[in-house]
LOBA-678943 format. One record per residue (C-alpha): residue number from 1; chain; y, z, x. Coordinates in steps of 0.2 Angstrom, whole numbers. Layout:
N
seq	mol	y	z	x
NUM	A	Y	Z	X
...
***
This chain:
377
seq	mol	y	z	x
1	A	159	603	-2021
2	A	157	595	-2003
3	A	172	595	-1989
4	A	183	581	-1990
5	A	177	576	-1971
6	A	159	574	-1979
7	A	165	566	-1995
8	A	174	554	-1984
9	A	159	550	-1975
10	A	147	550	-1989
11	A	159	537	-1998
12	A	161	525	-1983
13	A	177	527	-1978
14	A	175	528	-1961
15	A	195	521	-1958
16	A	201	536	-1969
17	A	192	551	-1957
18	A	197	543	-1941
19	A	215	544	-1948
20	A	213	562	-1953
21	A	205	566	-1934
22	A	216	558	-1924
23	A	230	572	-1930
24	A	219	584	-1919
25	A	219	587	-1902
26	A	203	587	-1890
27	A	202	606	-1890
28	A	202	605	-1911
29	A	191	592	-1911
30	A	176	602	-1902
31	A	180	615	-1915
32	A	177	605	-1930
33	A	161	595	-1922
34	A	155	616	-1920
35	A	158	620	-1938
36	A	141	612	-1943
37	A	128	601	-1941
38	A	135	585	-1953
39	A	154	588	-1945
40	A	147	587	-1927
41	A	137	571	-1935
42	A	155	564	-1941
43	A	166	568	-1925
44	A	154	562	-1913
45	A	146	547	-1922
46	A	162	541	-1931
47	A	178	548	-1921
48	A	173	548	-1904
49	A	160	529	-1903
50	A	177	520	-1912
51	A	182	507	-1899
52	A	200	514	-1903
53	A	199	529	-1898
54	A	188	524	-1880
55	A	201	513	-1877
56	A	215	526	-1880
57	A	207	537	-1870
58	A	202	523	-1859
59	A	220	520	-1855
60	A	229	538	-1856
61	A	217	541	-1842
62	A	220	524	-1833
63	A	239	529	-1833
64	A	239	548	-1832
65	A	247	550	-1851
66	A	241	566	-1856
67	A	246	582	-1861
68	A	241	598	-1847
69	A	239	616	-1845
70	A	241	627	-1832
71	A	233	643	-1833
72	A	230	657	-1818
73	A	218	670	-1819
74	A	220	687	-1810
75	A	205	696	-1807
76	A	204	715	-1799
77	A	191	709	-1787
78	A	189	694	-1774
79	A	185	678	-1780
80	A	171	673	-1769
81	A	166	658	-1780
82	A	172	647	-1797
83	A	167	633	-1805
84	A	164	623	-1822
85	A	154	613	-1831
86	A	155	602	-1845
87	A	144	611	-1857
88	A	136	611	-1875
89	A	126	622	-1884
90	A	116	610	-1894
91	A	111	596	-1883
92	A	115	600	-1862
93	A	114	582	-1856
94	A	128	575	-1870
95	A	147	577	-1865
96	A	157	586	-1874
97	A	175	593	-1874
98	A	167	612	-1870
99	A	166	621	-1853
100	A	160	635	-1846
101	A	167	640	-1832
102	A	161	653	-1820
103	A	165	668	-1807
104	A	157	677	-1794
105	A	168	693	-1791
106	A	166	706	-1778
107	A	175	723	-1777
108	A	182	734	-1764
109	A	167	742	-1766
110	A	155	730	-1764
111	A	150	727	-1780
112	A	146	708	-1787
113	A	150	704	-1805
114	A	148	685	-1812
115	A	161	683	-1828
116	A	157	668	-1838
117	A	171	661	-1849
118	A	174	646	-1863
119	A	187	633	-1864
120	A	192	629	-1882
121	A	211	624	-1875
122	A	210	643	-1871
123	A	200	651	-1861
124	A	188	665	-1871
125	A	179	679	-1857
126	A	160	678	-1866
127	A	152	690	-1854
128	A	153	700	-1838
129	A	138	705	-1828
130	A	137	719	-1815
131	A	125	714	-1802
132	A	126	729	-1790
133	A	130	732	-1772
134	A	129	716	-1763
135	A	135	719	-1745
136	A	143	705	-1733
137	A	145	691	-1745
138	A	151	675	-1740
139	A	148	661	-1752
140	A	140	662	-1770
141	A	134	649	-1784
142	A	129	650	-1801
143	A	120	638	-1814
144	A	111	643	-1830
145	A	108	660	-1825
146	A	104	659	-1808
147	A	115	667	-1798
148	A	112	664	-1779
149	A	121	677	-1765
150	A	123	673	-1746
151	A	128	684	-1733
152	A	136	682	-1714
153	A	117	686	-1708
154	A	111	669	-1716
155	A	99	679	-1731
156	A	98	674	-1749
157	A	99	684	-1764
158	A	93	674	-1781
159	A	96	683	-1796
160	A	91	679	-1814
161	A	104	687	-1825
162	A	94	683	-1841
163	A	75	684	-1844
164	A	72	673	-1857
165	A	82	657	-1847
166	A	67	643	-1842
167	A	69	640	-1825
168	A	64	620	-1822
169	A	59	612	-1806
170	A	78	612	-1797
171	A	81	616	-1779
172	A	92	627	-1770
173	A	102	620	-1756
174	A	108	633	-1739
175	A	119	628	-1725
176	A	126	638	-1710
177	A	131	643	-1692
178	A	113	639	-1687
179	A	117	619	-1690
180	A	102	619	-1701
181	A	102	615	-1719
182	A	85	623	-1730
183	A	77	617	-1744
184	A	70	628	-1757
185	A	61	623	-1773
186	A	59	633	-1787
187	A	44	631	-1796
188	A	42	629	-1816
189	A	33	646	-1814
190	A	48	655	-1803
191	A	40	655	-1786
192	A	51	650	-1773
193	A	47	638	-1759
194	A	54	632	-1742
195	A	51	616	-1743
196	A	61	609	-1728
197	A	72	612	-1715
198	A	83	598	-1711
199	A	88	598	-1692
200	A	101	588	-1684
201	A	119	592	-1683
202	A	126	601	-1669
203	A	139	612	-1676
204	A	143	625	-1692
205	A	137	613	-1706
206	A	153	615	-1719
207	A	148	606	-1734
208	A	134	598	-1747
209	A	133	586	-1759
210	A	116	580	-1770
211	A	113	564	-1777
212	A	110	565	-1800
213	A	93	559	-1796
214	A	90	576	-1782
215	A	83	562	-1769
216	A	96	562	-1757
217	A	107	575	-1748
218	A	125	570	-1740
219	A	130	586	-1727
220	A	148	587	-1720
221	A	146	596	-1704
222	A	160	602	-1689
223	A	151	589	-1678
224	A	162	579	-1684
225	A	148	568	-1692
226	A	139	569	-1710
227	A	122	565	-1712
228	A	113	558	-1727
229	A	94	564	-1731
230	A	80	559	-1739
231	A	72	576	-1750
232	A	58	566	-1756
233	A	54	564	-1738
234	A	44	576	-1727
235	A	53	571	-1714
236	A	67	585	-1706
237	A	79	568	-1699
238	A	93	562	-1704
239	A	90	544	-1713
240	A	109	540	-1709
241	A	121	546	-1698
242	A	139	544	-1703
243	A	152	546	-1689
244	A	165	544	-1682
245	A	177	558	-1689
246	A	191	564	-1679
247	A	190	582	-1687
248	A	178	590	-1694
249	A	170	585	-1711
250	A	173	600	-1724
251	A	171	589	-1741
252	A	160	576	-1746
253	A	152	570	-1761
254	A	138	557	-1766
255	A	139	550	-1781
256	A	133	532	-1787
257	A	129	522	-1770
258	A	144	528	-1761
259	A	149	543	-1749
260	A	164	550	-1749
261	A	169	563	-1734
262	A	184	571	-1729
263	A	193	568	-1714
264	A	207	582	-1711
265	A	219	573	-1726
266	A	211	555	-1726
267	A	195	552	-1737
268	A	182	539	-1727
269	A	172	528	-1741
270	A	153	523	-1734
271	A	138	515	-1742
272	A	122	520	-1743
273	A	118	511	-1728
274	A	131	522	-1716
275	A	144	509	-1715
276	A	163	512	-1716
277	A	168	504	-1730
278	A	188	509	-1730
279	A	198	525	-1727
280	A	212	531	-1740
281	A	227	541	-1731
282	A	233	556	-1742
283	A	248	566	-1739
284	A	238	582	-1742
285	A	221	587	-1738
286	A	209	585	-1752
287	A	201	599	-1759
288	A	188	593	-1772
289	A	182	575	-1775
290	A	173	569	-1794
291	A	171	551	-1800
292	A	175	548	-1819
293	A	161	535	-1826
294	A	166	530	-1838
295	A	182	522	-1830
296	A	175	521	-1813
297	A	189	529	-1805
298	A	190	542	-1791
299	A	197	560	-1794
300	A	204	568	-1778
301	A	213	587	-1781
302	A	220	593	-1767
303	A	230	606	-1758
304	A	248	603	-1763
305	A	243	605	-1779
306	A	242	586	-1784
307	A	228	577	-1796
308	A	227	560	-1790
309	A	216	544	-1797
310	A	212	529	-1787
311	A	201	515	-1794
312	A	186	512	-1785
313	A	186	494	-1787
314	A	204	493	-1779
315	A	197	506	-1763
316	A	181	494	-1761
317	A	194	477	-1763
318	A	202	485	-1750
319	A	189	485	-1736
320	A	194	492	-1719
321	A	194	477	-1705
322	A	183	486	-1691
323	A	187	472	-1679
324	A	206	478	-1680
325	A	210	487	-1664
326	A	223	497	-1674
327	A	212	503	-1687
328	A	224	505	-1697
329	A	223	517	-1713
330	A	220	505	-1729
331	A	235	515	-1743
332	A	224	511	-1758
333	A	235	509	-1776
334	A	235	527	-1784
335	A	234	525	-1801
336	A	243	540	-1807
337	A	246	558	-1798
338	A	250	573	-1805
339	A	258	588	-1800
340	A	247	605	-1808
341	A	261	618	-1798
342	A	262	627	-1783
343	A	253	622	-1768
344	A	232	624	-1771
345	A	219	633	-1762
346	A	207	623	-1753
347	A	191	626	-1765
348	A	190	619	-1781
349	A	182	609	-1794
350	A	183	596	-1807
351	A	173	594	-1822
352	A	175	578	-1835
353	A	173	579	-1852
354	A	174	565	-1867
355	A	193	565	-1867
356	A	198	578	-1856
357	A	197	587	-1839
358	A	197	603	-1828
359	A	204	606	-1811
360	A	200	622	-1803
361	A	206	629	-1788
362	A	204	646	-1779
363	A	205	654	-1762
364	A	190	663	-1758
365	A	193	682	-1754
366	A	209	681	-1765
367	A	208	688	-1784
368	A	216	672	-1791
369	A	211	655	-1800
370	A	223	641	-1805
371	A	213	631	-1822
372	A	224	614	-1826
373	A	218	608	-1843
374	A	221	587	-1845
375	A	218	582	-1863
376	A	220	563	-1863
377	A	219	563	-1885
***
């Protein structure tokens, strides 16, 4: 005898499984769509491509209805790196409703760990992993099973915590003290290669950002510029120098045909071709930036612990008149802001999936994250 779901579906009434989903939340959901092959067929081919549930979702995230989570994790180590993915087992480039979030611990002793956990509305610790004795460590990133170290001398470690992950033509990105930013490919057979060394800012460069399509590279830098690149270039210059910056730039983001970077709490909005399109005024200083897609909005997380949303078509309406002598700060319309707790740390991240998000926040060196789970369902 089949499942009522299946029976349902087999029988055609597709009105009659949409009423029994809708009960669940987003977190249930990913559960059912795991329990096999045919219910991850009905959840994502019936529930979640019915126009009335993308256009509840739609709006809960338009509006900021939703129900959250705060969680904080309390490690015995440093944190000295986090972050999430919207993730899936069965196909990686399909969104989902499942996360993996990661850490990059480091002990008293000097001893590097990376914990990986799972989102299901709770978190689930899936496994730990001792590295060994990594000394002077001062920033960390991790992504299928690459685990790469860097230290206050400027040298790389790369790990590869399991032997039987495919590593694919990707890049690994390095900035510094040295003003520098390296390029290094990995090959499909695991070699490494400096590819380039991109030259050009005069100060500590702070930050990084890479296009989806890995062509282009947007650099914050404490020269008070940020720099866009070309990486299918040979060339070690700067195709766009974005400036001027009263502070130093510690955030951007590339994404789409826009920059985004971070001038102490105002966010500066530039094309591809390095003009200054307008500048949003923040009361706090953003921590992490992430555009939703699919209702081409701006995510901002920032230090007093706020979630904000701005629509991008309202921030590009809303040019900044450069002939002003004022220059006066354009107060986009938020769309909704949300208060997650206490005042944030000032590294984060934020992952979207179908119908819900993650914001992550962490002070490196301390032993604590601060996970806020939206679910828009």
């Amino acid at each position: 005898m089949q499942d009522i779901l299946s029976e349902l579906s087999r029988r055609g009434c597709r009105h009659l499984v949409l009423r029994i989903l809708q009960h669940l939340n987003s977190w249930e959901l990913e559960i059912v769509a795991h329990v096999s092959s045919l219910w991850r067929k009905i959840v994502f081919d019936t529930f979640w491509r019915s126009r009335r549930v993308k256009n509840r979702i739609r709006t809960r995230k338009l509006t900021g209805v939703c129900s959250f989570n705060n969680i904080t994790l309390t490690f015995q180590e440093q944190v000295v790196s986090a972050g999430c993915v919207d993730y899936s087992t069965l196909d990686r480039y399909s969104k989902t409703n499942f996360y993996l979030v990661w850490f990059v611990l480091l002990s008293p002793e000097e001893i590097c760990y990376v914990e990986e956990w799972l989102i299901f509305g709770e978190l689930h610790q899936i496994r730990r992993v001792k590295i060994g004795t990594v000394q002077k460590v001062s920033c960390a990133d991790y992504l299928d099973d690459l685990l790469v170290l860097g230290d206050v001398s400027g040298q790389l470690r790369i790990y590869q915590l399991c032997r039987q992950v495919l590593i694919t033509d990707s890049m690994i990105l390095s900035c510094g003290e040295d003003c520098s930013v390296t390029v290094i490919k990995i090959t499909s057979s695991g070699s490494l290669k400096i590819t380039n060394i991109l030259q050009g800012h005069v100060s500590r460069v702070r930050s990084l950002s890479i296009s989806e399509s890995s062509s282009l590279l947007l650099t914050g830098s404490d020269d008070r510029t940020a720099r866009l690149w070309d990486l299918d270039s040979d060339s070690n210059r700067a195709i766009r120098t974005l400036s001027p910056h009263r502070w130093g730039v510690m955030q951007v983001k590339l994404t789409g045909n826009l920059c985004y970077t971070v001038d102490s709490k105002d966010i500066l909005v530039w094309n591809l071709s390095g003009n200054l399109l307008t500048r949003l005024e923040l009361q706090y200083v953003p921590s992490v930036l992430c555009r939703d897609r699919d209702i081409n909005c701006l995510l901002i997380g920032d230090t007093g612990g706020y979630l904000s949303v701005f629509s991008l078509r309202d921030i590009l309406d809303k040019r900044l008149n450069l002939e002003d002598k004022e220059r006066e700060k354009e107060k986009a319309h938020c769309l909704w802001r949300l208060s997650t707790g206490p005042e944030k740390s000032p590294s984060g991240d934020i992952s979207v999936g179908i119908s819900t998000l993650i914001f992550l926040s962490f002070n490196s060196r301390s032993n604590q994250v601060h996970l806020t789970l939206n679910d828009y369902i």
